[in-house]
C-alpha positions in Angstrom: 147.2 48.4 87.1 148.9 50.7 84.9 152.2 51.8 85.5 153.9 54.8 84.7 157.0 55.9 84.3 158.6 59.1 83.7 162.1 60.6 82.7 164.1 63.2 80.7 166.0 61.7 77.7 168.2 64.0 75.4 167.6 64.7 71.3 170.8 64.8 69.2 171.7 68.7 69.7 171.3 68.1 73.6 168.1 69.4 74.9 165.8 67.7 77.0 162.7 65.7 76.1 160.4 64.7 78.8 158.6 61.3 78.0 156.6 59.4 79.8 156.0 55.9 79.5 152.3 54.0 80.2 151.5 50.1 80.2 150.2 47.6 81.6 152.1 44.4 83.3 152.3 41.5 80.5 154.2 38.7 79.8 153.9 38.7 76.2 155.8 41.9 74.7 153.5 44.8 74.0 153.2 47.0 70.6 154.5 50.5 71.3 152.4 53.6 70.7 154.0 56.8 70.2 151.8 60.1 70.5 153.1 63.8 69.4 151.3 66.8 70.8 150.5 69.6 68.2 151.0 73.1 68.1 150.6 75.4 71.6 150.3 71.6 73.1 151.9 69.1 75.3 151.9 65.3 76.5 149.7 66.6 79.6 146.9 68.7 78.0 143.8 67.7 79.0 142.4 64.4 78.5 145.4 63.2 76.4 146.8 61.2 79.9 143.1 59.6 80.5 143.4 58.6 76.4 146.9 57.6 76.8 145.7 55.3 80.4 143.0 53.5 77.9 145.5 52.5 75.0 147.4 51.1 77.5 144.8 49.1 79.2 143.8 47.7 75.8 147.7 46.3 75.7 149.3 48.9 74.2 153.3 50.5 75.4 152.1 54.2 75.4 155.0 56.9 74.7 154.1 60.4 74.8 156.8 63.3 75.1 156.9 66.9 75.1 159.0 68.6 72.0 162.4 70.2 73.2 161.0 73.6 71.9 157.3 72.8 72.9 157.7 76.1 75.4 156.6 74.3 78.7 159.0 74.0 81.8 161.1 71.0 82.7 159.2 69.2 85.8 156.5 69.3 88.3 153.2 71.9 87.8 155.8 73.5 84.7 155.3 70.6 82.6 151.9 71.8 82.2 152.6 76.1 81.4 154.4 77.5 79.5 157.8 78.8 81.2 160.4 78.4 78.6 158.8 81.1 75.7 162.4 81.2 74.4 162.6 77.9 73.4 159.2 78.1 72.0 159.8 81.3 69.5 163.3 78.7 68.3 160.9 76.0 67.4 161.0 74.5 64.1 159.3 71.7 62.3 162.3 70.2 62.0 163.2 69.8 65.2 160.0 68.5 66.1 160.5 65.6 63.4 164.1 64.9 64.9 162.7 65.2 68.6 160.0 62.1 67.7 163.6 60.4 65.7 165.6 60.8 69.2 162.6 59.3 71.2 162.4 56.2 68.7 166.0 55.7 68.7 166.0 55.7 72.5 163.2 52.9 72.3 165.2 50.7 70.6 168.6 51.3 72.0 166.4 50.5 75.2 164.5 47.8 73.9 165.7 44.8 76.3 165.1 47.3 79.2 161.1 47.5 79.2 158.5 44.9 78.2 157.8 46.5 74.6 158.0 44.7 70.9 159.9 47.3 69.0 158.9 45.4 65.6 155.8 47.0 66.2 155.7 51.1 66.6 152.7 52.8 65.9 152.6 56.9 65.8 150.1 58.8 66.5 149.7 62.7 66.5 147.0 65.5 66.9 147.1 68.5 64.7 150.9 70.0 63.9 151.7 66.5 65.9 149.9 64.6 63.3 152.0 66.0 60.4 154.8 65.1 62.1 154.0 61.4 62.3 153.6 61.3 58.7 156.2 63.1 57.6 158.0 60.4 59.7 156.1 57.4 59.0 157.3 58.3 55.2 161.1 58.7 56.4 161.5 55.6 58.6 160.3 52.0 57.6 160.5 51.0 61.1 156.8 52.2 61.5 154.2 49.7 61.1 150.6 51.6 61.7 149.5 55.5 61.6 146.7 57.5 63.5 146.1 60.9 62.5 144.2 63.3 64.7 143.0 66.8 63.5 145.9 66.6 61.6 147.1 69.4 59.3 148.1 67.9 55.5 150.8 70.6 55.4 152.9 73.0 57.2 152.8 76.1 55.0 149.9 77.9 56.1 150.6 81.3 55.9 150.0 83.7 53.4 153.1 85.2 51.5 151.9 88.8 53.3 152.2 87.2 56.1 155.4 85.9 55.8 156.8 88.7 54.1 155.4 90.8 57.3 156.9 87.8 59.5 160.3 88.0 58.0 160.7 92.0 57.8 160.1 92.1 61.7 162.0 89.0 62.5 159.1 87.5 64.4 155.6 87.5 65.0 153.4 87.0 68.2 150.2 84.7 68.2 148.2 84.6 71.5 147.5 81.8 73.8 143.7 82.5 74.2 143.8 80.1 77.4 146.8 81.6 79.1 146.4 84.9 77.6 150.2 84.5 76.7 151.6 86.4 73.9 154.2 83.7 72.4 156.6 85.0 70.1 158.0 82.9 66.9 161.3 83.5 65.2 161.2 83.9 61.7 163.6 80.5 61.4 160.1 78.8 61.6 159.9 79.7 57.9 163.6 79.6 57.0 163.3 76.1 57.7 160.4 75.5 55.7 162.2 77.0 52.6 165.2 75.1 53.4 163.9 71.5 54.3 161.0 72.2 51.4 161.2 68.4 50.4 161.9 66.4 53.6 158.2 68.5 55.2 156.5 68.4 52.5 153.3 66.4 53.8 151.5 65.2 50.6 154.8 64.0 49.1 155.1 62.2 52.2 151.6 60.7 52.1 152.6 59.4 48.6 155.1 56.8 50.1 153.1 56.0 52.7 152.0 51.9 52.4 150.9 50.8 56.1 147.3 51.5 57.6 146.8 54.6 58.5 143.6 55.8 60.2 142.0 59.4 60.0 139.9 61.2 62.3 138.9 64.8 61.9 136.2 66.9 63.5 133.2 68.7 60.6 133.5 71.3 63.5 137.0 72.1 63.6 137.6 76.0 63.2 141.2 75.2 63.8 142.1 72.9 61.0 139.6 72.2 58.5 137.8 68.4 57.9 139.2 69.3 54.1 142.8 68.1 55.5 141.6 64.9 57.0 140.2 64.3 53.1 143.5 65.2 51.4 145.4 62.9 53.7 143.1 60.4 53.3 142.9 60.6 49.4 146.8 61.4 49.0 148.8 58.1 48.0 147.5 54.3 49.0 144.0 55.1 49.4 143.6 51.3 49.7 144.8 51.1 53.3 143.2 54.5 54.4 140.1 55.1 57.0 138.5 58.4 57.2 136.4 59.5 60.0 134.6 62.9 60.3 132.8 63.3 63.1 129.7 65.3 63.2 129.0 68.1 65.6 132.7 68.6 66.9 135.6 70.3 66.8 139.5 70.0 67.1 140.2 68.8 70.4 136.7 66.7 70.5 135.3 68.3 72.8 138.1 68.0 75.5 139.0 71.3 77.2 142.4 72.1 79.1 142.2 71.6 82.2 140.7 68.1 82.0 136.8 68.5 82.8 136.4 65.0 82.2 135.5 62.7 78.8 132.3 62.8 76.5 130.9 60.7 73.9 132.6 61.6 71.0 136.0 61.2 72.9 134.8 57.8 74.0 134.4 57.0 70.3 137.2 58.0 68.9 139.4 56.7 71.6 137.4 53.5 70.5 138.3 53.8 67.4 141.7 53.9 67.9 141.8 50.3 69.6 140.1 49.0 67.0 142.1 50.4 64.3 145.3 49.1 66.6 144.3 45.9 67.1 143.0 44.9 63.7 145.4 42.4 62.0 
């Protein structure tokens, strides 16, 4: 039976990050698997719970969190919408990748408290999530494995118009086409882009990565391109890299917010992912 547990743990500035815990009773100490939400996302979206429930049945410590900007609410049905806009429109990449460095600190100041091997983290991440496993996969040899989900292979994305538009208003506005939420984002998104230029830089980041990583992009994805999955894959020690571009799909695989339940392609790939994990 798999247990869950859930809790609010604070990053290094003070804000909360909710986390939730999934595994499976064991008496041997279990690798821990930890899984960052994207962009607009969260540890709850759709079928990321039910893909979180199967890693852990396969033997796997599961650790998913929300961001402390993410722009959702702080328990019960708010953990799911988006409440706190005004943390969203401060969110920056870099507080995303000190957010994941918080939660991996707490895992091993907590180590003797839970049945988990902390030798053995793997990160995981979907979309803006999955450049921020890399970028801290590169910056933390304490990471032993990779997965990369629709992941972007870098975090500027905008045209110089756009930002020049972005920075004479302050902000701009993107919609939520679920929630039909206009969610505003300061222009310190790209301040700290300029200023941290080398620590998020993704591709330099792929260059020092040496552990197994594993790649899976949809040929479908309107979102973020399959090109991305290539460049990640190709960037730096091609040797232990595994593309897979799935056909006739897109970026979340088919999974749709709320949960409608799984499909084949999810099924696979979730597949994949045990197999990737488990391989020696």
């Amino acid at each position: 039976m798999i247990q869950l547990i859930s809790q609010s743990i604070k990053n290094k500035t003070g804000n909360n990050i909710n986390i939730d815990f999934r595994y499976v009773e064991s008496s041997e100490k279990l690798p821990v698997l930890i899984f960052c939400h994207g962009f607009k996302g969260f540890k709850d979206w759709g079928g990321f719970p039910y893909m979180f429930e199967k890693f852990a049945e396969a033997g796997f410590f599961v650790v998913s969190f929300n961001f402390s900007h993410n722009g959702v609410g702080e328990s019960g049905e708010d953990l799911k919408n988006f409440t706190r806009l005004d943390l969203f429109a401060k969110n920056t990449f870099s507080k995303e990748l000190d957010d994941l460095g918080s939660v991996i600190d707490f895992l091993e100041i907590n180590a003797e408290k839970y049945n988990y091997n902390f030798s053995e983290i793997i990160l995981a991440g979907h979309s803006r999530g999955g450049g921020i496993a890399i970028l801290k996969t590169a910056e933390d040899s304490r990471i032993s494995k990779l997965i990369a989900l629709a992941s972007v292979s870098d975090f500027d994305r905008y045209t110089e118009q756009r930002k020049s538009e972005w920075k004479k208003r302050g902000f701009v506005e993107v919609m939520n086409t679920r929630t039909k939420q206009l969610m505003r984002m300061d222009y310190s998104l790209i301040e700290d882009l300029e200023k941290n230029s080398e620590r998020l830089n993704i591709p330099k980041a792929l260059e020092k990565i040496d552990i197994p990583v594993l790649v899976i992009h949809g040929r479908e994805d309107l979102a973020v391109d399959f090109s991305d999955a290539e460049i990640i894959c190709n960037t730096g020690d091609k040797s232990k890299r595994k593309l897979i571009l799935v056909q006739n799909t897109g970026h979340t695989f088919g999974i749709v917010h709320p949960f409608e339940g799984s499909n084949p392609v999810f099924e696979n790939i979730i597949s994949e992912c045990i197999n990737f994990l488990k391989k020696l």
